[in-house]
C-alpha positions in Angstrom: 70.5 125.3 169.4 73.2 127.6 170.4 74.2 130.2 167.3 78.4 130.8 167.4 79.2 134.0 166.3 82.2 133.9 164.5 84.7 136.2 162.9 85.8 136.2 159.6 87.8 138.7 157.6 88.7 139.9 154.0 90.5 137.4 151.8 94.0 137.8 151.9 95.4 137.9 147.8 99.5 137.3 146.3 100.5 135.9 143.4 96.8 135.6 142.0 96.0 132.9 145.1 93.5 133.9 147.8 93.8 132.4 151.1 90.6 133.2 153.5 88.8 130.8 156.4 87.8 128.1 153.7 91.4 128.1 152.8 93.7 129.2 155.5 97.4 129.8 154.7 100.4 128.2 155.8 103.6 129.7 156.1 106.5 127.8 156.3 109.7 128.9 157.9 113.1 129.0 156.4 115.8 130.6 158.5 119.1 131.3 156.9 120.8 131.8 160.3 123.3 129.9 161.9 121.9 130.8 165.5 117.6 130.6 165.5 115.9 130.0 168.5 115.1 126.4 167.2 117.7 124.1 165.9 115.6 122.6 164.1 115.4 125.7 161.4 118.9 126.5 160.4 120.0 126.2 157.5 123.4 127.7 156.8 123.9 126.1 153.7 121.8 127.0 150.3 121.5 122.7 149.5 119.7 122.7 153.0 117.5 125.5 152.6 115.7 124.3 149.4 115.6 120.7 150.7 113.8 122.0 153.3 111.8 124.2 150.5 110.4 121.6 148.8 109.6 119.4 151.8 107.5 122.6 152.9 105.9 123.0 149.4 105.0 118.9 149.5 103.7 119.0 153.4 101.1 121.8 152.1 103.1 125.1 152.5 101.3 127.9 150.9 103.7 130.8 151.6 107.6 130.6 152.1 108.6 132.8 154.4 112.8 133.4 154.5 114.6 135.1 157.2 118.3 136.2 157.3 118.6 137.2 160.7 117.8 136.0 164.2 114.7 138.5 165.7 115.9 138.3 169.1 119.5 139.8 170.9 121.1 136.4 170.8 123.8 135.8 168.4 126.1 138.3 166.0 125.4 141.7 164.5 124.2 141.2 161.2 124.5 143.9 158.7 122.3 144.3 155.5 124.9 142.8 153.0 125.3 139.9 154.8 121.7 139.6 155.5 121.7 139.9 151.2 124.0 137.2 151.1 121.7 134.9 153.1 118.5 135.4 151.7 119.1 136.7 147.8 120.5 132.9 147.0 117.5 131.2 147.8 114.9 133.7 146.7 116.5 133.1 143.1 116.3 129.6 143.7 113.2 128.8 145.0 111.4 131.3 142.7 113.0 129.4 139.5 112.2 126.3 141.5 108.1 127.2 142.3 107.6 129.7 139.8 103.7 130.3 141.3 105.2 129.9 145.3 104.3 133.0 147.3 107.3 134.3 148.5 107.6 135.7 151.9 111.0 138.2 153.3 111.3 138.6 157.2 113.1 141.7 157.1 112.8 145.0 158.7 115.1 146.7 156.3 113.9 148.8 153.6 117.5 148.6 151.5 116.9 144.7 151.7 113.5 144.5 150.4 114.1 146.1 147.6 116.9 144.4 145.9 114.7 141.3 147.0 111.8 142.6 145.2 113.7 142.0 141.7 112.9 138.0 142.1 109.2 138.8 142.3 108.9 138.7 146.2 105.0 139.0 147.5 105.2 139.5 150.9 107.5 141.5 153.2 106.9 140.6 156.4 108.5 143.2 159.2 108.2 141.9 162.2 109.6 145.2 163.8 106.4 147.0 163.4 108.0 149.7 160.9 111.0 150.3 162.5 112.3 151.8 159.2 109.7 153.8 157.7 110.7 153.3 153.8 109.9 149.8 154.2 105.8 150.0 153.6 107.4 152.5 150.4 109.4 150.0 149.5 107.0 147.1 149.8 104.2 149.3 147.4 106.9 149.7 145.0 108.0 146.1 144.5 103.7 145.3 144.1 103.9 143.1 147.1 102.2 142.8 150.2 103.3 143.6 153.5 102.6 142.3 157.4 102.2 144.8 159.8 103.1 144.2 163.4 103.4 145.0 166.6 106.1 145.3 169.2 105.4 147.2 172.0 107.7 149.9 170.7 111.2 148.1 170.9 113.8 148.3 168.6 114.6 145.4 166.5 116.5 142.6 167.6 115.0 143.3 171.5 114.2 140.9 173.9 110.7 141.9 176.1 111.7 142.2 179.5 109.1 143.2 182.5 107.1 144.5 179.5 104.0 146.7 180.8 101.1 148.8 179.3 99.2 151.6 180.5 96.7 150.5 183.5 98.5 147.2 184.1 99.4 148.4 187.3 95.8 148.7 187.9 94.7 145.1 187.1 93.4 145.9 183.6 94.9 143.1 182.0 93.5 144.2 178.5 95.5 146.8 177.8 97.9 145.1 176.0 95.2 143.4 173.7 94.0 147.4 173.6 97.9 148.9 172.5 97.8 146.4 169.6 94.6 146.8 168.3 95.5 150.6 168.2 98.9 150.3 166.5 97.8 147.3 164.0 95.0 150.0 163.0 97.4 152.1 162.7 99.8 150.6 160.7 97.6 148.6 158.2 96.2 152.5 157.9 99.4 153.8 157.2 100.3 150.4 154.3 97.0 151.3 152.6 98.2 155.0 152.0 101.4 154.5 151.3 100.0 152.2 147.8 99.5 148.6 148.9 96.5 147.3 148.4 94.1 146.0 151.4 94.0 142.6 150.4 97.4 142.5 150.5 97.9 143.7 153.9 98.3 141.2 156.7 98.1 142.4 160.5 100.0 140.1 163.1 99.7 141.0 167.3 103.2 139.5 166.8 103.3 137.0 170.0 106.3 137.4 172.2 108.1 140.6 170.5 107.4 143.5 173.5 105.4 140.9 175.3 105.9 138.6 178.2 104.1 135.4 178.5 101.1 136.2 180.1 100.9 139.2 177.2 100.9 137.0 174.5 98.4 134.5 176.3 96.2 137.7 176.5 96.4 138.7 172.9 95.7 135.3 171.8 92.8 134.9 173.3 91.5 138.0 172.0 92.2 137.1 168.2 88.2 137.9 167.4 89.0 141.3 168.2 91.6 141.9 166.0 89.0 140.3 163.2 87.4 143.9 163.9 89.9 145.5 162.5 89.3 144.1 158.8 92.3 142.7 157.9 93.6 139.0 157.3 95.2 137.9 160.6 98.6 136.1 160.9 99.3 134.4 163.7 103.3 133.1 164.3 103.1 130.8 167.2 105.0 128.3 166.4 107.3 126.7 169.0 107.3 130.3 170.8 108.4 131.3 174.2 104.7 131.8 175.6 104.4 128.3 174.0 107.4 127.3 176.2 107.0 128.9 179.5 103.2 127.9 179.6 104.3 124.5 179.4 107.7 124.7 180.8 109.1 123.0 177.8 112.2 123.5 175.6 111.5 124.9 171.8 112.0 120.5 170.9 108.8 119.6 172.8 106.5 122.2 171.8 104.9 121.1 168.9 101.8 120.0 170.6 101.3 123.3 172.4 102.0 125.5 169.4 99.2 123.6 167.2 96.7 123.6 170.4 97.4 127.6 169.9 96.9 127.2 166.6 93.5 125.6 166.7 92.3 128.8 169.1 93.5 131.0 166.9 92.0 129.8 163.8 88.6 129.5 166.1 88.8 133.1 166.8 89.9 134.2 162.9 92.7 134.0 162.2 94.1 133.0 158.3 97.2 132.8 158.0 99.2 130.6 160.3 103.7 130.7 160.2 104.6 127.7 161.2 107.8 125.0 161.3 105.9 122.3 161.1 103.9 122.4 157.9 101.9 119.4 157.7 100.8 119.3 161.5 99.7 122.8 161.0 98.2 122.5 157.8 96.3 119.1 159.0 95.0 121.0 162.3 94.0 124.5 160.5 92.1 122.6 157.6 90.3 120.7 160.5 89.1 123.5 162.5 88.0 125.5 159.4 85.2 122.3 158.8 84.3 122.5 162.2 83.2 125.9 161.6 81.5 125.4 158.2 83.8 127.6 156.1 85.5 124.2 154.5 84.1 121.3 153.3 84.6 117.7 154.4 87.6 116.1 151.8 85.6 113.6 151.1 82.0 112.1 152.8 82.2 108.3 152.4 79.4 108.0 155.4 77.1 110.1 152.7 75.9 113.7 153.9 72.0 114.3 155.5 69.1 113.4 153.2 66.9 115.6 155.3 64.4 113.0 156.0 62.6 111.6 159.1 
């Protein structure tokens, strides 16, 4: 019989809970923007955010991950008070709410993280690949854990366009998947020194920041590799551009693509899965983790082998 070779990588640990392959994590998304890619995610109002809070925590949402401002160029300037305003509200809220919740801050600003880190926050999650370098300070300070990403070297709030990496010209299509794994190395290095712990550090190729399509196709594909690195792996796919330009689909019909993205990349490794839509994500990452024996069955009504004839 054919032997599969397949990654895994160190537990990822917040808030006491550690979430590995036989217990993937999902992150569910709560945008506090009025303009986010995805309609479907905005939620302006405070009474709208934590509805949508504690439909995440029932669907099977590990980690809540809460954004104040839109990642890409679209939309208004957004300064750090208002980006305050947005996210302190319902940080108070939904740590009162779900005391043992992890709580999860998309923000690249080091200022912001750590007034948030006075509600107990566990995760700061730049997406902007240390664009200010107090942050990973800032996120050792507060005791939480912090995702380290990659963006191709653009600024936040920037749009990929006719992205290329050394040798693409050439054909070598990997280079991309080789620029990553050298600044997620990198980084996850440069979290450990700067006082937060390895189990707490979370290394994401970040799909579609500094990328084009056929970039974040590439890097997908090669999620074992980045199991290499020894790091839990987050993968935020969901309802994505690549997801949409593959398909040719707007962000309202891309469900089915994002969780066949998600499937591959829990194949390859991955742990830790941001994602919209809780429940299909949860249902589909808890699948593939049985069908690579790191989960159990949830129950076995047909009985299991008796090892006879």
């Amino acid at each position: 019989m054919r032997s599969l070779e397949l990654r895994h990588t160190p537990p990822l640990v917040l808030r006491g809970r550690t979430f590995d392959a036989g217990h993937a994590a999902v992150m569910a998304i709560i945008n506090r923007t009025p303009d986010s890619f995805w309609s479907g995610n905005r939620h302006v109002g405070l009474d709208s955010a934590l509805a949508a809070l504690d439909d995440a925590v029932e669907a099977g949402a590990d980690i809540v991950d809460v954004g104040g401002v839109r990642a890409g160029q679209e939309g208004g300037v957004v300064e750090a008070a208002e980006e305050l305003r947005r996210v302190m509200p319902f940080l108070e809220a939904a740590r009162a709410a779900h005391p043992d919740l992890v709580l999860s801050l998309d923000t690249w600003r080091s200022e912001v993280a750590a007034e948030a880190g006075a509600v107990g926050l566990d995760l700061v999650n730049d997406t902007w690949a240390g664009a200010d370098p107090d942050l990973v300070h800032v996120a050792a300070e507060i005791g939480a854990g912090v995702v380290v990403s990659h963006t191709g070297g653009l600024p936040p709030r920037t749009d990929p366009v006719a992205m290329t990496y050394a040798d693409e010209q050439g054909g070598d299509e990997l280079a991309v998947v080789r620029d990553v794994l050298r600044v997620l190395s990198s980084g996850a290095a440069a979290a450990v020194t700067a006082g937060v712990p390895p189990e707490r550090v979370l290394i994401d190729p970040t799909l579609d920041f500094g990328k084009t399509t056929r970039h974040s196709l590439t890097v997908l594909a090669h999620t074992d590799d980045l199991a290499g690195l020894g790091y839990p792996i987050l993968q935020a796919l969901s309802r994505k551009d690549f997801v949409g330009e593959t398909l040719d689909l707007p962000a309202d019909d891309r469900l089915e693509g994002t969780l066949a993205a998600t499937a591959i990349a829990a194949w390859l490794g991955a742990t830790v899965f941001r994602a919209h839509d809780v429940r299909a994500t949860r249902r589909v990452v808890d699948m593939v983790a049985t069908i690579r024996g790191d989960r159990p069955p949830a129950r076995a009504v047909r009985g299991e082998p008796t090892g006879g004839a």
